[in-house]
C-alpha positions, 0 to 999 in steps of 0.5 A: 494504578494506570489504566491502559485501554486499547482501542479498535473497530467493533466491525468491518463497516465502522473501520471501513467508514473510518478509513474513507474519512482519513482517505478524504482528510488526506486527499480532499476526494470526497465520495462525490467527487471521484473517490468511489470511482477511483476505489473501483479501480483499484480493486478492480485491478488488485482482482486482476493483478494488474499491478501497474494500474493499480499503482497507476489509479493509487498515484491519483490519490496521491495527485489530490494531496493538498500541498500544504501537507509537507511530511518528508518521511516515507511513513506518509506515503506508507499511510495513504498507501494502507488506507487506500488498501484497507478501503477498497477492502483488500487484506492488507499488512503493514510492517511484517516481520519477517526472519531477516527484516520488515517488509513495508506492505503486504497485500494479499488477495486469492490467488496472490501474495503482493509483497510492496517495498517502498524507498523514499529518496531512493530508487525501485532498483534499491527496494527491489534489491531490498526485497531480494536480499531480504528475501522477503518472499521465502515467508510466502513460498509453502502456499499456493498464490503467485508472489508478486514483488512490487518497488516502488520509489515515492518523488518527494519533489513530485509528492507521488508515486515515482518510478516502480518495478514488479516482479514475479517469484519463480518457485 
């Protein structure tokens, strides 16, 4: 007989700890060097809705990976991205499914949903033309919150976060 065990974190406080050491292992921020601050930020500006901050401050994450890391694969870029969400405490969703499709990150706070596309080697213009093809949005729409559509293209050159387009849903 095989036994299978599934792991997971007995509470907030252990998955939070866990998700800092993978955010310093993959940046080289520490908490004293910069990475609350940066934290702080983000959240700050998610509470705000200022997406263009926000994704401004999530670049310097990317700015502090150690060039020595070298995946090519979109679902790097997606990693830091979720980890840097789940630390500052946001309610973050990788990979949701939906009636046509997955969208990559959802994001959502109290008064908005952020539904993230993201395209490595490709375009804003095409992650958003993915979103609304998809209609990715249609899953959000019966609720009260403001649907904020954000494409963003990741520079594999520049090894960061490339050019972005944030849009938001008219019901």
């Amino acid at each position: 007989e095989i036994r299978t065990y599934r792991l997971g974190f007995p509470n907030a406080e252990v998955r939070r700890s866990f998700s800092q050491w993978l955010a310093e292992a993959y940046t080289g921020l520490d908490a004293g060097k910069g990475m609350s601050s940066f934290l702080a930020r983000m959240a700050a500006s998610l509470r705000a809705g200022d997406v263009a901050a926000m994704l401004d401050t999530l670049s310097l994450f990317f700015a502090n990976v150690p060039n020595t890391i070298t995946i090519q694969q979109e679902k790097y870029y997606q990693t830091i991205f979720f980890t840097v969400f789940t630390l500052i405490g946001a309610r973050v969703s990788a990979e949701v499914s939906t009636n046509t499709g997955r969208i990559d990150a959802v994001v959502k706070t109290s008064g908005r949903v952020f539904i993230f596309e993201f395209k490595l080697n490709g375009t804003a213009a095409e992650a958003m033309a993915q979103i609304r093809a998809k209609k990715y949005y249609e899953k959000y729409l019966g609720g009260k919150e403001k649907i904020i559509l954000v494409a963003v293209a990741f520079d594999a050159e520049k090894r960061n976060l490339g050019e972005r387009l944030i849009e938001e849903v008219q019901a």
